[in-house]
C-alpha positions in Angstrom: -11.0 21.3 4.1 -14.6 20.1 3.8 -15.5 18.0 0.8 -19.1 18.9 -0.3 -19.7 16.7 -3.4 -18.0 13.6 -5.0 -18.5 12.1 -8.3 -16.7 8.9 -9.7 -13.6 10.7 -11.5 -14.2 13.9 -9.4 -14.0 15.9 -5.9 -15.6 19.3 -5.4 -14.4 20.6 -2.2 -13.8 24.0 -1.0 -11.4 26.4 -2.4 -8.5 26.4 -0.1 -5.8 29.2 0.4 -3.7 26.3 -0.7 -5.0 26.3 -3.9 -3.4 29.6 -5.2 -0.5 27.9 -7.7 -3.2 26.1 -9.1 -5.8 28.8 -9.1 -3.1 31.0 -11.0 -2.5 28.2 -13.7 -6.2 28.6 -14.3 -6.9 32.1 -14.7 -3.8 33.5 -15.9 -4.4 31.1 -19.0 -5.5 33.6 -21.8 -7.7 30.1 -23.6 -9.6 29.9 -20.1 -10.1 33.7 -20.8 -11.1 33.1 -24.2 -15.4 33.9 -23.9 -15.1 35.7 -20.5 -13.6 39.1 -21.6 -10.2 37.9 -22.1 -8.7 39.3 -18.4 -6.1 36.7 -17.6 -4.7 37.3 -13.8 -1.1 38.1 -14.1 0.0 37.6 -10.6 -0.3 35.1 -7.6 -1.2 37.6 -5.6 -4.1 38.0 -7.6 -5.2 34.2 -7.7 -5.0 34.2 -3.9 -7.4 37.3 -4.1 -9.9 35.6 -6.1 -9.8 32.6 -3.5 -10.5 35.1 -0.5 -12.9 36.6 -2.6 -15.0 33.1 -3.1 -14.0 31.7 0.6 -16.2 35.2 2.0 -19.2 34.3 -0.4 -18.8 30.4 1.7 -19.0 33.0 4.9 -21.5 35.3 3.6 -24.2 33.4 1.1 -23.5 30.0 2.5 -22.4 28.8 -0.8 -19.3 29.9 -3.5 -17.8 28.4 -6.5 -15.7 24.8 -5.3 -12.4 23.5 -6.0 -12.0 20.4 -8.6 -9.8 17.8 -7.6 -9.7 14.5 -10.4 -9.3 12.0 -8.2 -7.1 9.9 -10.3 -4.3 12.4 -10.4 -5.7 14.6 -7.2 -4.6 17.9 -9.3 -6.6 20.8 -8.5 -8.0 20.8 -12.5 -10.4 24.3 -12.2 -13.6 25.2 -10.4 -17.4 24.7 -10.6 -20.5 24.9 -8.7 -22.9 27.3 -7.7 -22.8 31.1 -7.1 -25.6 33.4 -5.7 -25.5 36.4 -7.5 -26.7 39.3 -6.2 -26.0 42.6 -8.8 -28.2 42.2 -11.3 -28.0 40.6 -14.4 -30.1 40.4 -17.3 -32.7 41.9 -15.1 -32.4 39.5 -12.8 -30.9 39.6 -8.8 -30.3 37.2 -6.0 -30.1 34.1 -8.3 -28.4 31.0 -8.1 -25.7 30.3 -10.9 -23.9 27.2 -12.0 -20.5 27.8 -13.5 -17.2 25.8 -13.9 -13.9 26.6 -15.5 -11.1 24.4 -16.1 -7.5 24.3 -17.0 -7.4 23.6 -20.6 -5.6 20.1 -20.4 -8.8 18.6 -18.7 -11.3 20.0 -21.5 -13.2 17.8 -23.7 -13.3 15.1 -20.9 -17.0 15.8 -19.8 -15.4 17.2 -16.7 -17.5 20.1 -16.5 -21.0 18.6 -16.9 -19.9 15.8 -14.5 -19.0 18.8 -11.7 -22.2 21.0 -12.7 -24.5 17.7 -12.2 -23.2 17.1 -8.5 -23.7 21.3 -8.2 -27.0 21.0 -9.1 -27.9 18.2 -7.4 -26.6 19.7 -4.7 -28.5 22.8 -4.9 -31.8 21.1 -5.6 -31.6 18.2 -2.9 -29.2 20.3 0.1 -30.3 24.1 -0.2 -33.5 23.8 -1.5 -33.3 26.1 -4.3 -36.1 26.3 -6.7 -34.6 27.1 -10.3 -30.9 27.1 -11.2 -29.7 29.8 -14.3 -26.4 29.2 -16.4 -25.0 31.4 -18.7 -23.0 31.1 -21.5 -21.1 33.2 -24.2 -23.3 32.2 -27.3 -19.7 31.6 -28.8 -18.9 29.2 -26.6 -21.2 26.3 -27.6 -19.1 24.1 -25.5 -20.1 25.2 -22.4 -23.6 25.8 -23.7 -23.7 21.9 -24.6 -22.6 21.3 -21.2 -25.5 23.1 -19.5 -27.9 21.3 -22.1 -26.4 17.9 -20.6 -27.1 19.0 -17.3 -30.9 19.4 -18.3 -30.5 23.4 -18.8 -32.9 25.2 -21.2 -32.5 27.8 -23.8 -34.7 31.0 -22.3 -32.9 33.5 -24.1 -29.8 36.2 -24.9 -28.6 39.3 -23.2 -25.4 41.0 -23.5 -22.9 40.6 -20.2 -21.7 43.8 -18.7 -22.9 45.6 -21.8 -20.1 43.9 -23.8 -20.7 39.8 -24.4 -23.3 38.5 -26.0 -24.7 35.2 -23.8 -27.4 32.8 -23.7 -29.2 32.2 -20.7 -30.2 28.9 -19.9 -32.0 27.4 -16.5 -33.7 24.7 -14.6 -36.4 24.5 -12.3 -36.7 21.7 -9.1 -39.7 20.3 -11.2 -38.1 19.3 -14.6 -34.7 18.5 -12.5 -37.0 16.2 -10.6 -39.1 14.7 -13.9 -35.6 14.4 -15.8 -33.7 12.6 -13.1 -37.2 10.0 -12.5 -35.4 8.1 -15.5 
């Protein structure tokens, strides 16, 4: 199991087969679902999928979407971090994402800003990378406020898989750089 970022309340490590019960309390939640299409998993089978799916993108891209462990507790409480994506989306290919989701019990707890700050510093400072996108349903003003706190900016909206209306938000290296000079 390697450990790729810690945080004071948090661990981000990578997803381990291990982490199927805890995967499948995630996503077969239908509130997690709530602004992503509402597709709950409905199986174990299918959480264990979605973790073999993510450990090939560590194999293939070099990066994948971690496991969150709070340390106080060490639960598995959901996943974040950064994603390349390479269909395209909102006329746009071979980008890097930030993205988190968590069981519902740890929401409201700044949880996923905390995770999505050690992503990107983690993305500017160990890969490299040059800009960092996030997307969120426009409904979802939670996770939008989330990005914002992570020093995200409104570029505009595009409609997801021709069905969910989301604003894109990102940051460059240079004003990650100027806003963490403070």
């Amino acid at each position: 199991m390697k450990i790729i970022q810690e945080t004071p309340r948090l661990i981000l490590r990578e997803l381990m087969p291990s982490d199927d019960e805890g995967m499948f309390a995630l996503d077969s939640d239908p509130l997690v679902h709530r602004y992503l299409g509402n597709k709950p998993i409905h199986s174990i089978d299918q959480a264990r999928n979605v973790i073999d799916m993510v450990r090939q993108q560590y194999e293939e891209n070099g990066i994948a979407r971690w496991a969150v462990i709070e340390k106080s507790s060490g639960d598995f409480i959901g996943w974040s971090g950064l994603k390349l994506v390479k269909e395209y989306e909102n006329n746009h290919i071979n980008f890097y994402d930030v993205g988190y989701r968590l069981i519902p019990k740890y929401w409201g707890q700044g949880y996923a800003t905390e995770s999505a700050m050690a992503a990107i510093h983690y993305g500017f400072t160990e890969i490299k990378m040059s800009e960092i996108i996030g997307t969120a349903n426009v409904e979802n003003h939670a996770s939008r406020k989330a990005l914002e706190k992570c020093g995200l900016t409104f570029v505009e909206q595009f409609t997801y898989q021709n069905t969910i209306l989301c604003d894109w938000l990102k940051i460059s290296i240079e004003d990650w750089k100027k806003k963490n000079r403070k």
